[in-house]
SELUMGU-36088 format. One line per 2 residues: for each residue x, y negated, z negated of C-alpha. Coordinates in nm, 3 decimals. Example, Ala and Ser with C-alpha at 12.3 -4.5 7.8 and 13.67 -1.06 7.14 Angstrom:
<paros>
1.230 0.450 -0.780 ~ 1.367 0.106 -0.714 .
</paros>
This chain:
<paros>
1.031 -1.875 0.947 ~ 0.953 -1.491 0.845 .
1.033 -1.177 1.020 ~ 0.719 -1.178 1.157 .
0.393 -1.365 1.080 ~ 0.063 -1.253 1.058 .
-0.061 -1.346 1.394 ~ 0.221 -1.058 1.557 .
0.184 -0.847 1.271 ~ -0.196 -0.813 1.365 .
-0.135 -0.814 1.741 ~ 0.133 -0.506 1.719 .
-0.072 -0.316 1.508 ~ 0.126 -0.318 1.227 .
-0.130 -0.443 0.932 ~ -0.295 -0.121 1.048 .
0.022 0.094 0.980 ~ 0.090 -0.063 0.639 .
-0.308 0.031 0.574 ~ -0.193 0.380 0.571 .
0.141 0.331 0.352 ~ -0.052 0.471 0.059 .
0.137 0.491 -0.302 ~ 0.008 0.609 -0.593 .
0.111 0.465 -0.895 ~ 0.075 0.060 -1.007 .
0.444 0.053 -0.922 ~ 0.454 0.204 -0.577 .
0.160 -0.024 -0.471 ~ 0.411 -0.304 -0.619 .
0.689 -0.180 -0.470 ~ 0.499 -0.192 -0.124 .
0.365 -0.577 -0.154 ~ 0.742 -0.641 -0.241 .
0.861 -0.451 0.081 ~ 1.099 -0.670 0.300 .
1.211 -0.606 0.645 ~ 1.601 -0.504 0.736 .
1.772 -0.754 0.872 ~ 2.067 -0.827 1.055 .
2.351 -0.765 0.882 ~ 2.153 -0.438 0.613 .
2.251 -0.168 0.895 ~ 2.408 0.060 0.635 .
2.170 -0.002 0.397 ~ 1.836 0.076 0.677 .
2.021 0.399 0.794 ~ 2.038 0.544 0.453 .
1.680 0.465 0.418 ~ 1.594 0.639 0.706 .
1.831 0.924 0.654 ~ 1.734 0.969 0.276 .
1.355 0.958 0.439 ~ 1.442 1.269 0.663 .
1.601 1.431 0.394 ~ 1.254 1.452 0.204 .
1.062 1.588 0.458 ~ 1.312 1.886 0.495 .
1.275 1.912 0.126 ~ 0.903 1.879 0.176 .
0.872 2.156 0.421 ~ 1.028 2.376 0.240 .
0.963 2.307 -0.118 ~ 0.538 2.164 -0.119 .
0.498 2.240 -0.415 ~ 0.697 2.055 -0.585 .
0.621 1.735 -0.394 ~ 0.261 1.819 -0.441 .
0.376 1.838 -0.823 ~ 0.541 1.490 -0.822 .
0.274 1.316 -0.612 ~ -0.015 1.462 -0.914 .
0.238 1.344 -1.196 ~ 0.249 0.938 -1.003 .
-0.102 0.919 -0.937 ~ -0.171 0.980 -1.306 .
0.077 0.707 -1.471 ~ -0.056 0.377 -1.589 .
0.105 0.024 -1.603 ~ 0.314 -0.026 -1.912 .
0.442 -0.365 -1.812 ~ 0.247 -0.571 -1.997 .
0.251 -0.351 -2.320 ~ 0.650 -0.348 -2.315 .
0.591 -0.799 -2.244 ~ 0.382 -0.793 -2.549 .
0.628 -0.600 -2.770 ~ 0.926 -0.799 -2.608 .
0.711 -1.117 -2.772 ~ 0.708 -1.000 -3.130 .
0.362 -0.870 -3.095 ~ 0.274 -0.571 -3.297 .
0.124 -0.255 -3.060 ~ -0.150 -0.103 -3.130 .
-0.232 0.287 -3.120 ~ -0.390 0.271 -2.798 .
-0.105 0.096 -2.632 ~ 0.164 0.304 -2.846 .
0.004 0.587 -2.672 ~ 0.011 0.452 -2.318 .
0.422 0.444 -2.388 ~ 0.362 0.759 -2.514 .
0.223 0.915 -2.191 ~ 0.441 0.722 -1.987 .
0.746 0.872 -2.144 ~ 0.601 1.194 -2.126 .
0.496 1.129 -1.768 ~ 0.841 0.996 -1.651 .
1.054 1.304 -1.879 ~ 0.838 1.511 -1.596 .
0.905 1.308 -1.303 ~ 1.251 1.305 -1.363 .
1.251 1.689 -1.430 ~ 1.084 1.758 -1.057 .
1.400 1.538 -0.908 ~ 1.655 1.712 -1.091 .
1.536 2.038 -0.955 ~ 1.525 1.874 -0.573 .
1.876 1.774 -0.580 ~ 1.785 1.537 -0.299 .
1.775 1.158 -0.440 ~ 2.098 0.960 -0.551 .
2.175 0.855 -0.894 ~ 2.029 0.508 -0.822 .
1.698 0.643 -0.833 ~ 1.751 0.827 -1.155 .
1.417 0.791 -1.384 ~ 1.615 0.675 -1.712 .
1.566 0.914 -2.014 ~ 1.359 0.783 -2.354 .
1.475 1.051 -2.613 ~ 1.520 0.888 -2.941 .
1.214 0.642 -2.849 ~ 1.016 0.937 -2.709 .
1.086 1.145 -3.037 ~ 0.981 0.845 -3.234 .
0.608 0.837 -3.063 ~ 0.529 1.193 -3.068 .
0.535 1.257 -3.443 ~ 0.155 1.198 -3.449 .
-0.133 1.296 -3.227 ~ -0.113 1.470 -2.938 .
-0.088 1.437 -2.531 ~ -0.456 1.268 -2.528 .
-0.372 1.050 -2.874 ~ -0.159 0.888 -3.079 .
-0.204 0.883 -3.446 ~ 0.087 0.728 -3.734 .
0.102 1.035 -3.849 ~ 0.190 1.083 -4.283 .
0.575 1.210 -4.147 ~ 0.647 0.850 -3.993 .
0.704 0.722 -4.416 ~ 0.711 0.955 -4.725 .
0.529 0.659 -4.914 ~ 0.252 0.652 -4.625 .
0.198 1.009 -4.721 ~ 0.196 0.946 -5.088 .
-0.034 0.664 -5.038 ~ -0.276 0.846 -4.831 .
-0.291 1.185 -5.064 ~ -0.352 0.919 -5.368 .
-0.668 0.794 -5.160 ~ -0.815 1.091 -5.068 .
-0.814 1.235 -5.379 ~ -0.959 0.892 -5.505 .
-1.234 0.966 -5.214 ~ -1.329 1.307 -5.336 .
-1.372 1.218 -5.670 ~ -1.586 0.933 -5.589 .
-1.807 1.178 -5.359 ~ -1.793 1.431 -5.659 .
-1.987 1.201 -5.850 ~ -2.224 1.070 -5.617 .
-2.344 1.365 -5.583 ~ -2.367 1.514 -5.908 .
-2.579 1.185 -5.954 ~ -2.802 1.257 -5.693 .
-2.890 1.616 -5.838 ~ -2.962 1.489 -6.135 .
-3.179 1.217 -5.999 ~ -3.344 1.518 -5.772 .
-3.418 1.724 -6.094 ~ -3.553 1.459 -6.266 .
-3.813 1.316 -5.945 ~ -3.835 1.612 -5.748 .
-3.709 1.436 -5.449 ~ -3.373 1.529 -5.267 .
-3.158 1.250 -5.044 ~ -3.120 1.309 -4.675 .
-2.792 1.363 -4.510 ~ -2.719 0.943 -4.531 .
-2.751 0.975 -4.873 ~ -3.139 0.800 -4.882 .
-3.483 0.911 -5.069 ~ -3.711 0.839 -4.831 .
-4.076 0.746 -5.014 ~ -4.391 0.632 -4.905 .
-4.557 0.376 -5.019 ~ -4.892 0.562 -5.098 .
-4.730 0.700 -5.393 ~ -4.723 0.381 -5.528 .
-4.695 0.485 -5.911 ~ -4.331 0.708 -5.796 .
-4.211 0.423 -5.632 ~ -4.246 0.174 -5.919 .
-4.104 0.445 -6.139 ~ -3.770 0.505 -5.907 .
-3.757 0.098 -5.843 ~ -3.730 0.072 -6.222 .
-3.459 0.310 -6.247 ~ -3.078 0.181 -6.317 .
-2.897 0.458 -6.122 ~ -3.090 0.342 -5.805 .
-3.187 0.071 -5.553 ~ -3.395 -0.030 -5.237 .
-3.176 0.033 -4.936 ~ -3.429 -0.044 -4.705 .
-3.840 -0.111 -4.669 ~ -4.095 -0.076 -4.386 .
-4.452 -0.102 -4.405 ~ -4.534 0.260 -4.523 .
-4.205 0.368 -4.669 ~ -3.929 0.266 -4.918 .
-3.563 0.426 -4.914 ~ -3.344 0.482 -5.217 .
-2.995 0.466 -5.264 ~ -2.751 0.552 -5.557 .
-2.645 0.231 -5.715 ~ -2.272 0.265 -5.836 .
-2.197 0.325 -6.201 ~ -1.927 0.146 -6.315 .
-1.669 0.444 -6.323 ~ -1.767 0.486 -5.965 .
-1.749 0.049 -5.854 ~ -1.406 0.116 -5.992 .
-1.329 0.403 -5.751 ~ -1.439 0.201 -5.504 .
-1.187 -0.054 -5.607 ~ -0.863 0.175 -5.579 .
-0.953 0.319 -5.282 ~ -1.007 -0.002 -5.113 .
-0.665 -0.131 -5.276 ~ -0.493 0.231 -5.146 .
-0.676 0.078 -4.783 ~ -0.466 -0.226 -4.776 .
-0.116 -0.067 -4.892 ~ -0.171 0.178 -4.605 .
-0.279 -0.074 -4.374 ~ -0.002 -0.263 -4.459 .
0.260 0.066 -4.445 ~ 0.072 0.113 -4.080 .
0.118 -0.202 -4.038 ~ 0.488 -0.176 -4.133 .
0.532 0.143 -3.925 ~ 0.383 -0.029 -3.587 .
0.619 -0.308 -3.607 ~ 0.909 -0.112 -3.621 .
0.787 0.123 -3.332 ~ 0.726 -0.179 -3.084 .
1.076 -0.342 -3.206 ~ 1.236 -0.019 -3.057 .
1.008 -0.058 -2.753 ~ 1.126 -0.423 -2.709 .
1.529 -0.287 -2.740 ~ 1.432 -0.093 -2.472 .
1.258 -0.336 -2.243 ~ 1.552 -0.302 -1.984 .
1.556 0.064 -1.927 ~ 1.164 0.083 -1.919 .
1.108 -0.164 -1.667 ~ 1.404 -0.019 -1.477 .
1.196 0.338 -1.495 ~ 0.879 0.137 -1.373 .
1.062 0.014 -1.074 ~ 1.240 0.354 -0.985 .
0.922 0.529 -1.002 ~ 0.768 0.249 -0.783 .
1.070 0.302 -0.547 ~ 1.036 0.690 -0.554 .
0.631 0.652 -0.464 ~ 0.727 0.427 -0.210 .
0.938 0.661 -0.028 ~ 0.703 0.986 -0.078 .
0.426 0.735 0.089 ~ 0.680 0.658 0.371 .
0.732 1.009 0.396 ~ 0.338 1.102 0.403 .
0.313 0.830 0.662 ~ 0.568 1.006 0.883 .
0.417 1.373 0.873 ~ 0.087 1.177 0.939 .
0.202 1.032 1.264 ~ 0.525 1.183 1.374 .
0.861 1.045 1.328 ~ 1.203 1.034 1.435 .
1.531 0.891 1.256 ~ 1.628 0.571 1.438 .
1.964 0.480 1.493 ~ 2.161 0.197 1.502 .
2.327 0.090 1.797 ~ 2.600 -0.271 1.872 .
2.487 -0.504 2.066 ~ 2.095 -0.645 2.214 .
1.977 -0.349 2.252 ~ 1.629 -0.117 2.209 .
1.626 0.188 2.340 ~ 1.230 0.357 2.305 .
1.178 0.713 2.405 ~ 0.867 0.891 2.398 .
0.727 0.620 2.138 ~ 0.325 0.747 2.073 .
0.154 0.439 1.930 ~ -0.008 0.616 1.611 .
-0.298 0.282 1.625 ~ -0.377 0.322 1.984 .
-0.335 0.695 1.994 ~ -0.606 0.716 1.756 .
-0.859 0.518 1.921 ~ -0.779 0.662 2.226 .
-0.842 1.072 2.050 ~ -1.198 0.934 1.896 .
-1.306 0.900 2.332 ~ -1.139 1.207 2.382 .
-0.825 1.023 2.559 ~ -0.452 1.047 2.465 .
-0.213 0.802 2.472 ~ 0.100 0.834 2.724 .
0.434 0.803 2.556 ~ 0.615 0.496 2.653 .
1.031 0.505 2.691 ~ 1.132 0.153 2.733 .
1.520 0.023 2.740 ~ 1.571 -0.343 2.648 .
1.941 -0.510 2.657 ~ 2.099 -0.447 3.013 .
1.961 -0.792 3.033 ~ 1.815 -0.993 2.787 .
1.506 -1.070 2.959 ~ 1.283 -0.788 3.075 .
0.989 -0.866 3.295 ~ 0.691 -0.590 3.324 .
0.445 -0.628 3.605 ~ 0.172 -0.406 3.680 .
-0.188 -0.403 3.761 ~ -0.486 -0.536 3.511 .
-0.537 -0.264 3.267 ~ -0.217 -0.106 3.376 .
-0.057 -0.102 2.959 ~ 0.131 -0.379 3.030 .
0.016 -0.527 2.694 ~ 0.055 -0.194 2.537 .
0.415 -0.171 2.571 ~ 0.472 -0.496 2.449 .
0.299 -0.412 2.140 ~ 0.469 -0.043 2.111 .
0.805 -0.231 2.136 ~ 0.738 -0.449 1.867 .
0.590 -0.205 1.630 ~ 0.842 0.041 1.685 .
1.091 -0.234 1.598 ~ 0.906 -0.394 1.286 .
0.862 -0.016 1.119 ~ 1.175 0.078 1.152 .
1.335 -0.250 1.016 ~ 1.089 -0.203 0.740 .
1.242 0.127 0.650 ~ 1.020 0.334 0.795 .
1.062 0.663 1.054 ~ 0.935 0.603 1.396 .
0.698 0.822 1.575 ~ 0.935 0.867 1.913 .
1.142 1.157 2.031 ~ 1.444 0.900 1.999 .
1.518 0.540 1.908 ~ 1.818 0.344 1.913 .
1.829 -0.056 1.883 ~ 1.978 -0.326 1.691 .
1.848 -0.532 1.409 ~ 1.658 -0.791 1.513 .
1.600 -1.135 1.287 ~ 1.242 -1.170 1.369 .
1.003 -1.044 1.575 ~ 0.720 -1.292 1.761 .
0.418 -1.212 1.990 ~ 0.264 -1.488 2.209 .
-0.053 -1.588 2.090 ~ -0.339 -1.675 2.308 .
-0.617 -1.748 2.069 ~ -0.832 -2.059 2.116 .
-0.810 -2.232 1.792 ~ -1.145 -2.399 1.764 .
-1.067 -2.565 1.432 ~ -0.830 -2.745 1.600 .
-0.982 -2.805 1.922 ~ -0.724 -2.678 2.115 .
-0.793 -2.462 2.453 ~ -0.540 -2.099 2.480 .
-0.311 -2.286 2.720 ~ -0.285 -2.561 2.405 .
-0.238 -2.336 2.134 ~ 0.013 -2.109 2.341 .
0.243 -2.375 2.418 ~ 0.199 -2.521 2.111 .
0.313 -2.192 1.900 ~ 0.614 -2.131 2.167 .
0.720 -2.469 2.109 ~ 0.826 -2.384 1.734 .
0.944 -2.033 1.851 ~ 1.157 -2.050 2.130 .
1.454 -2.253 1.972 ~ 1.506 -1.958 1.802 .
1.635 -1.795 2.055 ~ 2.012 -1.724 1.913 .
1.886 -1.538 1.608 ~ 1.894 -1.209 1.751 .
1.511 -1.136 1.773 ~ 1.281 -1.001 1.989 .
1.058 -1.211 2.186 ~ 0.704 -1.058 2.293 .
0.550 -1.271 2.542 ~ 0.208 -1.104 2.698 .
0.082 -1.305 3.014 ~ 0.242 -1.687 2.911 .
0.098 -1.977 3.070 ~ -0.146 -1.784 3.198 .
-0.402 -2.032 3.093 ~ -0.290 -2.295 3.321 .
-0.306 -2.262 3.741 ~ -0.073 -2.054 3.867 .
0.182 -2.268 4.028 ~ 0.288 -2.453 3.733 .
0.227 -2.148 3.548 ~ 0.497 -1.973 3.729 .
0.701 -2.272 3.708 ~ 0.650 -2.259 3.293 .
0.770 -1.905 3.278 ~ 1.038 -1.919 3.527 .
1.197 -2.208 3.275 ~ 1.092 -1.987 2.974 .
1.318 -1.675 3.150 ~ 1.611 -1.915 3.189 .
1.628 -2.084 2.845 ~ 1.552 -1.737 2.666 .
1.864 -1.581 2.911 ~ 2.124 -1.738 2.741 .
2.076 -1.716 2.334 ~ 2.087 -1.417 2.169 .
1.750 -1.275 2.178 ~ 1.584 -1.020 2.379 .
1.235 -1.074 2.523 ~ 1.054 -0.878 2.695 .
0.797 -1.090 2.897 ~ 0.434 -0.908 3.076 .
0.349 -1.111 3.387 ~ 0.151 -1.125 3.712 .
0.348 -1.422 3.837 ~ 0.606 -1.318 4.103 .
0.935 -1.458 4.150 ~ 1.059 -1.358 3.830 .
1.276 -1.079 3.906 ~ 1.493 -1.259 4.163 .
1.605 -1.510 3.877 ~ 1.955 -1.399 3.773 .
2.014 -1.204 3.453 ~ 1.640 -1.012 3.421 .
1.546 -0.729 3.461 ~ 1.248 -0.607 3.602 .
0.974 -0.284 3.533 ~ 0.666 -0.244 3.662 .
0.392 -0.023 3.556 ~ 0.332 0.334 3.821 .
-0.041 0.206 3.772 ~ -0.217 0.347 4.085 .
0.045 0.359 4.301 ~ -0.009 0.640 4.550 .
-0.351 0.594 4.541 ~ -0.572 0.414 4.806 .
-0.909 0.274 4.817 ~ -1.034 0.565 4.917 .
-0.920 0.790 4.727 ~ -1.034 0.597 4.429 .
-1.387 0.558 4.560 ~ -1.402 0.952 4.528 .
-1.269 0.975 4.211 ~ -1.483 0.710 4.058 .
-1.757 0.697 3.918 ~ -1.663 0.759 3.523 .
-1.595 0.400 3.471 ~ -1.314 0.234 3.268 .
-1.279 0.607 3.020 ~ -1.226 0.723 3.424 .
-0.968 0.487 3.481 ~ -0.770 0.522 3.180 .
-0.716 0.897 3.269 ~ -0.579 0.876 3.621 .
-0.370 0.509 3.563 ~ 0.008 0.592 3.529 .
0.118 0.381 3.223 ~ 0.525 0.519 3.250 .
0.772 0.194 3.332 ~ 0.951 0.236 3.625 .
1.220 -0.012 3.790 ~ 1.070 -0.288 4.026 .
1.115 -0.343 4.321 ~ 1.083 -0.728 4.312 .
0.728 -0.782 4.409 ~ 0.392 -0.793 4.214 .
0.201 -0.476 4.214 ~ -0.131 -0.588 4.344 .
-0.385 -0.301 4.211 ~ -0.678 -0.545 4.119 .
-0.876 -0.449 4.436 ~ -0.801 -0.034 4.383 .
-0.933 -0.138 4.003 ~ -1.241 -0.289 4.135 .
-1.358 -0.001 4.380 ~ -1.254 0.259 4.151 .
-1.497 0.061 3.923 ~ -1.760 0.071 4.172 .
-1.737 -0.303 4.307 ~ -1.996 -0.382 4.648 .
-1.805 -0.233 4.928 ~ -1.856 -0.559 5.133 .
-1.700 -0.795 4.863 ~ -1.409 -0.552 4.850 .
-1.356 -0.596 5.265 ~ -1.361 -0.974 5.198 .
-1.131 -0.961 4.929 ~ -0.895 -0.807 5.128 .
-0.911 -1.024 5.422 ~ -0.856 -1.314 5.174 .
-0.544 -1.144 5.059 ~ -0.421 -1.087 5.423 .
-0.433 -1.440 5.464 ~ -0.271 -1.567 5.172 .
0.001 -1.326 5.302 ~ -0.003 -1.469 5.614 .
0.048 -1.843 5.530 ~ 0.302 -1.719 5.287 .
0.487 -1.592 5.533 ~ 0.450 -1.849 5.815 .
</paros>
């Protein structure tokens, strides 16, 4: 099974983070489908990631420029993949993709120039150098062409001087023909070379029709054009310089095939330099990512262990700041026991940290910074959030389709991940509910994963080995107070509910009914809830 599937990567909001991961070049954006998570057993490997990742925005800060510089030079280079395949399979390039190779040495001579002057990025990332092949491609044309230029063979130069002086000669005496045909008719050609005649000068067009030195290019209905017919001195020219044609079209020819042999010599190093640069826009993305949203350098820790402080969820956060809300950092620790238990009223973030957790975890084991003041945690193998989602496809209700999914999941449990369950079994009635998660807690309490479970069933935190938050929620506030403070509706709510974790106590917060009159709920159904509640207390305790 992956690291995650797509069902948690959706659910912790991280398909919306790897949205923004945004490279530049063909080879970053490959370089990013390719990207696999950290795990277990990569800790040296993730920190340098992460340190080399801090490293460039320090850089960045103080050198934007330069950055700006390389980020210009990636989002102009092209893919040269497949013209370096073709020339590895004994094709023969042609000028268009000779100058691709062209460019992309150029561009990659200047990428590799900007990292030299950083002094920031190890050797491994070193964009190889293309001299002698580079050298070789810019003899002809220029940084918008390629052309085989005459200096690539001293017999293509001969060759081509032999034809063009076969060329002007020919033109010579075309058009000393064609002012001696003007003298004699009193008609000049047009710049394509025609005599353009009407036919109502019918006696001047049976005289030029009868002439040897010319012929009927073309006819409409009122006109007749003229062309030079060839003498045979000149259908002669015409013969050498189409023979010149084909030597230099075979010298070309020649000239091409040993440029894309040297191209396929160097297949290695260029599709090493494709992958580097892909690995270098990778990391500038990661590091655009991080100024976008904040970031810290995580830190690897022994043990079960996440340690979250001041985490701002960069997807929430957002779609709290377009209502004008803010998100409250979270600081979460996860490992004094390996199952955590959060409790809190309805709307109280319960959900919210579960996510944060997760997504804090999966970017930073995907080599990214995290947007928290600190965070230290272990590697975990995979990552898995309950899923609740009718499947109607399969007929299934969410109580089916939950069980179902934790039924593949939870023998995982001594792989070292990190279990996200949000509400389980809430789908069923509430005493064998409880019962469900109280046996989940106790199989997931002795592998090697933590889980951090969100629940409304009580009971829970008296098991041994869990440990147990709750959210502040409205604590401190009564009904009354609420009803005086209402009125704003659930935006209203969000802005005076307390979302920091804080250790329980061993009971179930029970904020539903201070939810439903801050929300404006009938007075009288509020006075009835309550009595119900007093008497399920009551029996409870009797």
């Amino acid at each position: 099974m992956p690291f995650l599937d797509e069902t948690t990567s959706k659910r912790i909001g991280l398909d919306r983070i790897l949205q923004r991961l945004s490279p530049l070049s063909p080879y970053g954006k490959l370089q990013k489908e390719k990207m696999r998570p950290f795990l277990p057993g990569c800790e040296s490997q993730v920190q340098a990631e992460w340190n080399l990742l801090a490293s460039l925005l320090a850089a960045w800060a103080g050198q934007p420029d330069k950055f700006q510089k390389l980020e210009l030079i990636l989002h102009t280079i092209r893919d040269i993949r497949g013209v370096v395949k073709k020339a590895c399979q004994d094709f023969i390039l042609e000028d268009v993709e000779l100058f691709s190779l062209k460019r992309f040495l150029d561009l990659s001579e200047k990428v590799y120039s900007e990292m030299e002057a950083l002094r920031i990025f190890p050797a491994r990332l070193s964009i190889p150098r293309f001299q002698s092949l580079k050298a070789g491609l810019a003899i002809g044309g220029s940084d918008k062409s390629f052309y085989l230029d005459d200096r690539y063979a001293p017999n293509l130069a001969a060759l081509r001087r032999e034809q063009r002086q076969l060329k002007r000669e020919l033109s010579q005496r075309r058009q000393e023909l064609q002012e001696i045909i003007a003298r004699e008719t009193g008609r000049t050609f047009n710049y394509l070379g025609h005599m353009r005649i009407s036919k109502l000068e019918d006696e001047l067009v049976n005289n030029l029709t009868r002439r040897s030195d010319l012929m009927v290019a073309a006819e409409t209905y009122t006109e007749v054009d003229f062309a030079l017919r060839d003498s045979e001195a000149m259908l002669a020219l015409g013969k050498r310089i189409d023979e010149y044609e084909e030597r230099i079209e075979a010298e070309e020819r020649a000239i091409r095939a040993d440029l894309s042999r040297r191209v396929a010599r160097q297949s290695r190093p260029l599709l090493a330099a494709c992958r580097r640069l892909g690995r270098l826009d990778l990391l500038l993305a990661k590091a655009r990512l991080a100024k976008e949203i904040g970031w810290c350098v995580p830190e690897i820790v022994a043990g079960a262990r996440v340690e979250l402080t001041d985490f701002v969820n960069p997807v929430i956060s957002e779609f709290l700041a377009s209502k004008a809300l803010f998100f409250q950092p979270l600081s979460l620790t996860l490992g004094d026991t390996l199952v955590t238990v959060i409790t809190g009223a309805n709307m109280g973030g319960k959900s919210v940290s579960l996510k944060s957790t997760g997504l804090a975890v999966a970017m930073a084991q995907l080599g990214l910074l995290v947007p928290a003041k600190t965070f230290h945690f272990s590697l975990r193998g995979f990552i898995y959030y309950s899923q609740q989602d009718e499947n109607l496809g399969q007929g299934l209700s969410t109580f089916g389709r939950e069980i179902q999914s934790l039924a593949r999941v939870l023998p995982r449990r001594d792989e070292r991940g990190l279990f996200l369950l949000d509400e389980p079994a809430r789908g069923t009635n509430p005493w064998e509910g409880s019962a469900l998660v109280k046996a989940f807690v106790a199989w997931l309490g002795t592998g090697n994963s933590l889980t951090l479970i969100a629940t409304h069933f009580s009971g829970l935190s008296d098991m041994d080995g869990v440990r147990h938050l709750q959210v502040a929620g409205l604590a401190g506030l009564d009904s009354d107070q609420l009803k005086h403070l209402g009125g704003d509706g659930l935006t209203g709510l969000q802005r005076i509910m307390d979302y920091s974790l804080v250790s329980g106590r061993g009971a179930v917060p029970r904020d539903a009914l201070k939810v439903a009159a801050f929300l404006g709920l009938a007075p009288e159904i509020l006075a009835r809830a309550s009595q119900e509640l007093e008497a399920v207390k009551n029996e409870i305790t009797t």
